[in-house]
C-alpha positions in Angstrom: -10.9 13.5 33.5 -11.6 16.0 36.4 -7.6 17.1 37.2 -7.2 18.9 40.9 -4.0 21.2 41.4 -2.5 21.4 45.0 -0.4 24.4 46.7 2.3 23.6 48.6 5.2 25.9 50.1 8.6 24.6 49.1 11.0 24.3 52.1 13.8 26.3 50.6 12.4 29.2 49.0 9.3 31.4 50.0 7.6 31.2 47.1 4.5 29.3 46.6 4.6 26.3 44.1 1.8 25.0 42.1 2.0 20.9 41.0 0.4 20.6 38.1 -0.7 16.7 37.2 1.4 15.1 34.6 -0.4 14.7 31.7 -1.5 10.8 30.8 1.2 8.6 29.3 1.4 8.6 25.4 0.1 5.1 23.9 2.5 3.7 21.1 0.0 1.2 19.5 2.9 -0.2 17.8 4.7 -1.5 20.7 2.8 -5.1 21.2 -0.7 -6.1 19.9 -1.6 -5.8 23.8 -0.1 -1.7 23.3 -2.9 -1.7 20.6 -5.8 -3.1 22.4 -4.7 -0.8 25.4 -4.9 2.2 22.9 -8.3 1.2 21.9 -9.6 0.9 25.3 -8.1 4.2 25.9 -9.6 5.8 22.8 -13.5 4.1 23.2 -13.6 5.2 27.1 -12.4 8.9 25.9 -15.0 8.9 23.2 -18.3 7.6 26.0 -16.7 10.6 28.2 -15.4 8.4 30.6 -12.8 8.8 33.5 -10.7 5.1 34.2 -12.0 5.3 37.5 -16.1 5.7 36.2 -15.3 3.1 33.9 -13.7 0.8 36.4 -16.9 1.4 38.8 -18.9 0.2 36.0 -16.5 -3.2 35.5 -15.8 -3.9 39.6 -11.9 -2.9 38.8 -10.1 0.2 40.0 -9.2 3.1 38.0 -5.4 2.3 38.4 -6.2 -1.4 37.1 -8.4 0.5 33.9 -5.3 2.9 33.0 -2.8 -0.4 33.9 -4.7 -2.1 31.1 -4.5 1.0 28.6 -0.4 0.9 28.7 -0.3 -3.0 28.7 1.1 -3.3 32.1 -1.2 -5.7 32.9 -3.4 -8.3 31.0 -7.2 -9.2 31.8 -9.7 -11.8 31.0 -11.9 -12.3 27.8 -14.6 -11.9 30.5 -13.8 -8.3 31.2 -13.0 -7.8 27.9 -16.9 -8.5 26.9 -18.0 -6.4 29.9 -15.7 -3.6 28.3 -17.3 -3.7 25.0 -20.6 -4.2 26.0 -20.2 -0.9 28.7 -18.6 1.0 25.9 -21.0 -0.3 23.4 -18.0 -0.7 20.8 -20.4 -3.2 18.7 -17.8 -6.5 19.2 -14.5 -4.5 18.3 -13.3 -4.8 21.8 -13.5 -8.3 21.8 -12.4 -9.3 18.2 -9.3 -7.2 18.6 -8.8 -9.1 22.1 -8.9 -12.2 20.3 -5.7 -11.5 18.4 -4.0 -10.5 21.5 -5.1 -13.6 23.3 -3.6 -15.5 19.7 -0.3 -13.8 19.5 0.6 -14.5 23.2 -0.1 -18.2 22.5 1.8 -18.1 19.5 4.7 -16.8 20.9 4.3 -19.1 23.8 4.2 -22.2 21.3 7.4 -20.8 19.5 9.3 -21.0 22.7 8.5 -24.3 23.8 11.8 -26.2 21.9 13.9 -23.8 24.3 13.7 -21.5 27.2 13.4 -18.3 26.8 16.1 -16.1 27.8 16.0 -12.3 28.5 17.3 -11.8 25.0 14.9 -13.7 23.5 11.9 -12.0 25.4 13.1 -8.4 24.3 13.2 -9.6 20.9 9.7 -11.1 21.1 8.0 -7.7 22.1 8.9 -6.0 19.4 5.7 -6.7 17.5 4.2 -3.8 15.5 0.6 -2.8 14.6 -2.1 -5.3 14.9 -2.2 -8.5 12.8 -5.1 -9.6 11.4 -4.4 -13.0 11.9 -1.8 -15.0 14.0 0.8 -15.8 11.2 1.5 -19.5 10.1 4.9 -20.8 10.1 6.2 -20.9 6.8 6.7 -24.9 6.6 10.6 -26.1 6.5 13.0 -27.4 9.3 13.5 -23.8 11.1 15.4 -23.2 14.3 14.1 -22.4 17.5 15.4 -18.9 16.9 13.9 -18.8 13.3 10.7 -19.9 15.0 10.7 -16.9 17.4 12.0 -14.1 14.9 9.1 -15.2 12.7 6.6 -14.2 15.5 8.5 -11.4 17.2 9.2 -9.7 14.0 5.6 -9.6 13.3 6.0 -11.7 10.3 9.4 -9.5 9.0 11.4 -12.7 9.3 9.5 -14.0 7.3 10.7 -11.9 4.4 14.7 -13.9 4.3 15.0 -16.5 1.7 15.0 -19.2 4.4 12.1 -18.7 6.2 10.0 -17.7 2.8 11.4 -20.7 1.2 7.7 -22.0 0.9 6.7 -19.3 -1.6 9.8 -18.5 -3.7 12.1 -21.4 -4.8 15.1 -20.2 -6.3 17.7 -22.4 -8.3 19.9 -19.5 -8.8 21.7 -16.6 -6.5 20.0 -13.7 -7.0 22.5 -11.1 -7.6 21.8 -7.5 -5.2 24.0 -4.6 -4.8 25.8 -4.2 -1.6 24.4 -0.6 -0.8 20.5 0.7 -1.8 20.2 3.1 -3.9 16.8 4.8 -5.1 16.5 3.9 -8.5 16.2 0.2 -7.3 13.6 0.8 -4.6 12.0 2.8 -7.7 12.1 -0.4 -10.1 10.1 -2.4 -6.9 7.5 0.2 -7.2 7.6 0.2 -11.1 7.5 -3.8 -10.9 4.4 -3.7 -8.7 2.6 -1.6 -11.0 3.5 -3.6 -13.7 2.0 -6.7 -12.4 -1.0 -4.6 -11.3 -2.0 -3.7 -14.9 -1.1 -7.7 -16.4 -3.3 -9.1 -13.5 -6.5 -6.7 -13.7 -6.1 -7.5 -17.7 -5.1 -11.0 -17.6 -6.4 -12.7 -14.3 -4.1 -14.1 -12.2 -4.0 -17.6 -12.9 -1.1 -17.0 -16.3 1.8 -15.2 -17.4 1.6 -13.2 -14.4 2.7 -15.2 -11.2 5.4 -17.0 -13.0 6.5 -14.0 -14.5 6.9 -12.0 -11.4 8.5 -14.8 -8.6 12.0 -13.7 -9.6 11.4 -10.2 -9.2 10.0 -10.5 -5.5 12.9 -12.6 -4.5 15.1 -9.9 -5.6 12.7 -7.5 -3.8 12.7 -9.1 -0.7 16.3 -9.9 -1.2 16.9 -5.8 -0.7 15.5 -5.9 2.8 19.1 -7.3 4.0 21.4 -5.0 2.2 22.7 -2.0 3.8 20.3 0.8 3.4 22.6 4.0 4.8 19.3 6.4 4.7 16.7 5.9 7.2 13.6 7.3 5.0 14.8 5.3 1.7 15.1 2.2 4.4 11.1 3.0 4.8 10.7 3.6 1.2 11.8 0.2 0.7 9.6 -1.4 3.1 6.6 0.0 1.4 7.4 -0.6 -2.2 8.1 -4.5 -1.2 4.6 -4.4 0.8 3.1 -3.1 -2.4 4.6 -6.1 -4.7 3.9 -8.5 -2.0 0.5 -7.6 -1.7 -0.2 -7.4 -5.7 0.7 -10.7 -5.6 -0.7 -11.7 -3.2 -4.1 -10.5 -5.1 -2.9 -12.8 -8.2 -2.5 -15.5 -6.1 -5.8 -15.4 -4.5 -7.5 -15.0 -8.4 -5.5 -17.9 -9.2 -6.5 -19.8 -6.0 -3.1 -20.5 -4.8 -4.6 -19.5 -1.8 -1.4 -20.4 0.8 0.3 -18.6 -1.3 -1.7 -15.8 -1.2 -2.2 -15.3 2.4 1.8 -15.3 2.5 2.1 -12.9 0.0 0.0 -10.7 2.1 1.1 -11.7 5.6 4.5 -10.3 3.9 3.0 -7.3 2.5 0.9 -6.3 6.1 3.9 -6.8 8.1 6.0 -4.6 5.5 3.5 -1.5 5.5 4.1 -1.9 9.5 7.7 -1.6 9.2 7.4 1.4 6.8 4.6 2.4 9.1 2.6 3.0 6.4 -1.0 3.1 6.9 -2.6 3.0 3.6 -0.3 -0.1 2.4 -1.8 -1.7 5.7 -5.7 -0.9 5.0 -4.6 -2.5 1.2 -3.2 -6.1 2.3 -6.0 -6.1 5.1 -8.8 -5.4 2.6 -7.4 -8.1 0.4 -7.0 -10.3 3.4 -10.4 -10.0 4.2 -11.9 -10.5 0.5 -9.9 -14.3 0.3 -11.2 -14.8 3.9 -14.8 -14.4 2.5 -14.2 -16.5 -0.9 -13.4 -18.9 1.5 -15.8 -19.5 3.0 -14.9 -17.2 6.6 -16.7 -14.8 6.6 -16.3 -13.9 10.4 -12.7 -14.0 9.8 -13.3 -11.3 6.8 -15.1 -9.4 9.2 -11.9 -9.2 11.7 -9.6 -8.9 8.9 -11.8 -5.4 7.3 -12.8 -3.9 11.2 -8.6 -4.4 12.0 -8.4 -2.1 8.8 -10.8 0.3 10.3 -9.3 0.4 13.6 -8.0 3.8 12.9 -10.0 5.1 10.1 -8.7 9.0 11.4 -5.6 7.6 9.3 -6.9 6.3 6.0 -8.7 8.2 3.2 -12.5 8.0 2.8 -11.5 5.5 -0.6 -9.7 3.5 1.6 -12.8 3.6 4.5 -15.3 2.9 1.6 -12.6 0.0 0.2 -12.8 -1.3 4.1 -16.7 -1.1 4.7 -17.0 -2.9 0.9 -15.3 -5.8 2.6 -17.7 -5.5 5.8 -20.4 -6.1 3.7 -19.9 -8.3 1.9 -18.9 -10.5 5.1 -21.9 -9.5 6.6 -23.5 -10.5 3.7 -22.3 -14.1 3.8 -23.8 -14.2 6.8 -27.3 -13.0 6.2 -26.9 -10.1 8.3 -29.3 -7.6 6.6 -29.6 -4.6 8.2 -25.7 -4.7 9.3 -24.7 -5.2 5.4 -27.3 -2.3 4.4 -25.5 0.0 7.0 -21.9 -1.2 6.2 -22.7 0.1 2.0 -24.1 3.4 3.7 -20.9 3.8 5.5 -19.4 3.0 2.4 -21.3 5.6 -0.2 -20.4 8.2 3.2 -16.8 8.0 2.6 -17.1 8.0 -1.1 -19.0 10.9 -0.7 -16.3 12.3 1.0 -13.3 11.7 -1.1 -11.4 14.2 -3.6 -8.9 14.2 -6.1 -5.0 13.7 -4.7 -6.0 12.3 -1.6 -5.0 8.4 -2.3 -1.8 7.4 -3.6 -1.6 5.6 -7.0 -2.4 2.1 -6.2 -6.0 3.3 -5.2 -6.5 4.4 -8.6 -8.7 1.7 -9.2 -11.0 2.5 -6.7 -13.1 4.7 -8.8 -16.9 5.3 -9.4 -17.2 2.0 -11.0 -15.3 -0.4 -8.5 -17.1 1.3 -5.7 -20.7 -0.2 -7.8 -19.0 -2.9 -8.7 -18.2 -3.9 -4.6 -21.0 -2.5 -3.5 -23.2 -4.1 -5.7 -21.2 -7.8 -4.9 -22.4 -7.3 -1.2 -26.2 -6.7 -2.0 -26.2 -9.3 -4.8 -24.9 -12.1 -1.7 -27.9 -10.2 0.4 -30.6 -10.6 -2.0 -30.0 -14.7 -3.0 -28.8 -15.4 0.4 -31.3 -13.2 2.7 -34.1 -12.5 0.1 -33.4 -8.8 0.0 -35.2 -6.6 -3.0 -32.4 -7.1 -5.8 -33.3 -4.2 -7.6 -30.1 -2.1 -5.8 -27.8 -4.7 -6.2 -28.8 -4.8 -10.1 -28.6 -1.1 -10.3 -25.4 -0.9 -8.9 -23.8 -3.7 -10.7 -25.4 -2.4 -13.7 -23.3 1.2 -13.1 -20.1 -0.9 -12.6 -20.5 -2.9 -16.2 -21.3 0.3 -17.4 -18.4 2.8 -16.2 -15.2 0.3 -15.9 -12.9 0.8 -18.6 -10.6 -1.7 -20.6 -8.0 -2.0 -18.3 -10.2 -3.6 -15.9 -11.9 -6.1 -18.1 -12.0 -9.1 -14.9 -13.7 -6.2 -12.8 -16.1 -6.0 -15.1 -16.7 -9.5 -16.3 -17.4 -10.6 -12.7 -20.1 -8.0 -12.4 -20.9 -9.1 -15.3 -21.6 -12.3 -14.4 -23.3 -11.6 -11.1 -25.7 -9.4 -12.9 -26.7 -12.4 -15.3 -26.9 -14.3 -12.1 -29.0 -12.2 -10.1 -31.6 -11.3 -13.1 -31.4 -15.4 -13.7 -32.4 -16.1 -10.4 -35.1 -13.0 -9.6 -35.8 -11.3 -13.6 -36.2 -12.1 -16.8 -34.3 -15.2 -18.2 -34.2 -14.2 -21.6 -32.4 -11.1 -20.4 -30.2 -12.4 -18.2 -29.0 -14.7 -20.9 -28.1 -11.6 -22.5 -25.9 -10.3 -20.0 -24.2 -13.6 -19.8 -23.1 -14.0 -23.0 -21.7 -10.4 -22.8 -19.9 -11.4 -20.1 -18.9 -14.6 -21.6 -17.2 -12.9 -24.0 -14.9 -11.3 -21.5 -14.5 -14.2 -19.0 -12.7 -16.0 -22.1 -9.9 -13.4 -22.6 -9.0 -14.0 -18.5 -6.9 -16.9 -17.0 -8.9 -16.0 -13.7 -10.4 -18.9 -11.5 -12.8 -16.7 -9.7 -14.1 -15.3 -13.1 -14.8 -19.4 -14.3 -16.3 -20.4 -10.9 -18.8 -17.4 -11.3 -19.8 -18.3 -14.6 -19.9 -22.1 -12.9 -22.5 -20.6 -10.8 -24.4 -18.7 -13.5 -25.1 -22.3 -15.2 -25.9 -23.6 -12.0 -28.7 -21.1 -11.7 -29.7 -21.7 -15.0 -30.6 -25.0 -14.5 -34.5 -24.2 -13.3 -34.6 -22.1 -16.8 -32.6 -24.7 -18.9 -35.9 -25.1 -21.2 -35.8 -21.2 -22.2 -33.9 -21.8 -25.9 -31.8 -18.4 -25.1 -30.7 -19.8 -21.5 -30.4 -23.2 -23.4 -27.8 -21.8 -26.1 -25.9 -20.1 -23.0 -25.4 -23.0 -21.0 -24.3 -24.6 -23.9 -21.7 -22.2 -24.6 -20.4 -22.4 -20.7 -19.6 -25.6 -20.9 -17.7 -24.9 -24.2 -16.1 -22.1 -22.4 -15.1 -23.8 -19.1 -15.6 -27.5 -19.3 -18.1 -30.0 -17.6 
């Protein structure tokens, strides 16, 4: 931006002055989802080397309107919003992140329609933080206009009292809490979070675990309304709760209590944005995106993983690989080749980049293996949906069954699986009944739905080989393992 510095004598002294232009406003992208999108336009414009006024030559709109925009003083179209994106060639991020502004305003508009809004209630409204992946769904219950509008206006923090949540945790009993927070209890959320962690990657989510751990995230969340004198344990807090909530929020999805999954993780995004913690984030996003895709949405996956990336300068290159895993595999779903095969590069980049004592402990897992292991997920989906050589997806699923460890035995049976699939549907049968039965062996130890619907599909796949007496004997065997 060309900056132009004027001389002027000042009436009551002799000496000269020099006005030097005030420098442009900061951006807090955690004011309002619009504050985010503003930040964005700000930061793609900066990176094309663009002034607002060049910019706003290139979209009919003045400068001042351009820089309006950037500090969400005023709104603007989807329409300019396309020409934005398409002028800045930011490849559709423009316009998905515009999406979710466009969805929170309505939300917020359809929370205030029992009542009008008073100034009160608009104050409270804007104090939405980082970006939300999704709009978030009204936990179901008879909740108060005021309720209604906390829910939204809180980004989803309201969300976390034992009213509101009421959907997800049913308690018959009080929960007992201190009156004051100390740190050895925002240390038992962490240790309870890792706890549940190791149970579900051994276990599968569909057991012991959920059950097990309901009572300890209503006391968890429970926390969040004590007194919390100190401002940084207050943020500790926050993040150990967004780590529980979003572990089981995992569980859930494995165990296909999906709307309880996506509150689990609503819970445990909008607590990473209160401890303003963005690692936690990138972790419920990349989760969010994953169910997304199981179900069958993948362009919602997509929005979910790309919100992750928004500022990758923040995360560490696990965390960027963990992201672009999930951008494949969306892009996958939707036979996108060559954006899938450049969302793995982008993914064995950041990988390439990483180091030990960069992530924090709950990215442990993301190690040489689960990096095959996702990786080699995404090019599996590319190679029976698109027709893609399968020969990197086998390699790479091949390195994941090869280098996880006990305490990820689901991991492993699922690549397991998809490598009998894959060699079922484009190799040697014989083989690929091998695999399966290896990975039969595994699948039988979990209580994980996602591990018996991929072995549903093995035997689907099997069908055209039924006559081979190896792929016989391992059909037979499925439907001794997992039913009809």
């Amino acid at each position: 931006m060309r900056t132009v510095c004027c001389r002027y004598r000042c009436p009551h002294q002799d000496a000269e002055v020099v006005a030097v232009p005030q420098k442009p406003k900061a951006l807090d992208d955690r004011e309002s989802m619009a504050a985010w999108f503003g930040k964005e336009l700000r930061n793609w414009r900066r990176t094309r080397n663009l002034s607002s006024n060049e910019l706003g030559v290139k979209l009919q709109l003045s400068g001042a309107t351009i820089l309006k925009i950037e500090k969400a003083e005023r709104t603007c179209t989807a329409e300019q919003v396309a020409s934005m994106d398409k002028v800045l060639d930011a490849g559709g991020a423009l316009c998905r992140l515009w999406r979710r502004v466009e969805a929170d305003s309505a939300a917020l508009r359809d929370a205030d329609k029992p009542t009008a809004k008073s100034p009160r209630m608009a104050s409270e409204m804007d104090g939405v933080g980082m970006v939300m992946a999704k709009p978030q769904s009204l936990p179901e219950g008879n909740l108060s206009p005021v309720e209604r509008r906390a829910f939204l206006g809180l980004g989803g923090i309201a969300a976390l009292s034992p009213v509101t949540f009421a959907d997800l945790i049913r308690r018959s009993d009080p929960v007992a809490l201190p009156k004051t927070v100390h740190p050895h209890e925002v240390a038992q959320v962490w240790a309870a979070s890792q706890q549940i962690a190791q149970w579900d990657n051994l276990y599968g989510g569909a057991g012991m675990v959920r059950p097990a751990s309901a009572g300890l995230f209503t006391w968890a969340t429970g926390l969040l309304g004590v007194d919390c004198p100190d401002e940084q344990m207050k943020h500790d807090l926050f993040a150990a709760v967004s780590r529980l909530a979003i572990v089981m929020g995992a569980s859930a999805f494995d165990a296909y209590q999906h709307h309880d999954a996506q509150g689990y993780l609503r819970v445990g995004t909008a607590c990473a944005e209160q401890a303003g913690n963005w690692h936690l984030r990138a972790a419920a996003l990349n989760w969010q995106a994953r169910q997304a895709i199981w179900l069958g949405a993948p362009d919602d996956g997509l929005t979910h993983a790309e919100n992750g990336l928004l500022r990758a300068d923040r995360l560490t290159p696990r965390e960027r690989a963990m992201l672009h895993n999930a951008r494949a595999r969306a892009l996958a779903k939707m036979g996108r080749t060559q954006a899938t095969l450049a969302a793995v590069g982008r993914s064995d980049e950041a990988v390439a980049q990483a180091r030990p004592g960069q992530d924090a402990p709950w990215m442990g897992y993301y190690d040489e293996a689960q990096h095959h292991g996702d990786t080699g997920h995404a090019l599996y989906d590319l190679a029976l949906i698109s027709g893609h050589t399968p020969h990197k997806a086998v390699e790479r699923l091949q390195t994941a069954i090869n280098k996880h460890t006990d305490a990820y035995v689901r991991s492993r049976a699922l690549s397991g699986t998809k490598l009998a699939s894959l060699t079922m549907a484009t190799g040697d049968p014989r083989e690929a009944a091998a695999i399966g039965m290896r990975a039969l062996d595994e699948v039988g130890r979990l209580s994980s739905r996602r591990a018996l619907d991929d072995i549903k599909e093995l035997r689907r796949i099997c069908g055209k080989r039924a006559r081979i007496p190896e792929v016989a004997e391992l059909r037979a065997r499925i439907r001794t393992t997992v039913g009809p």
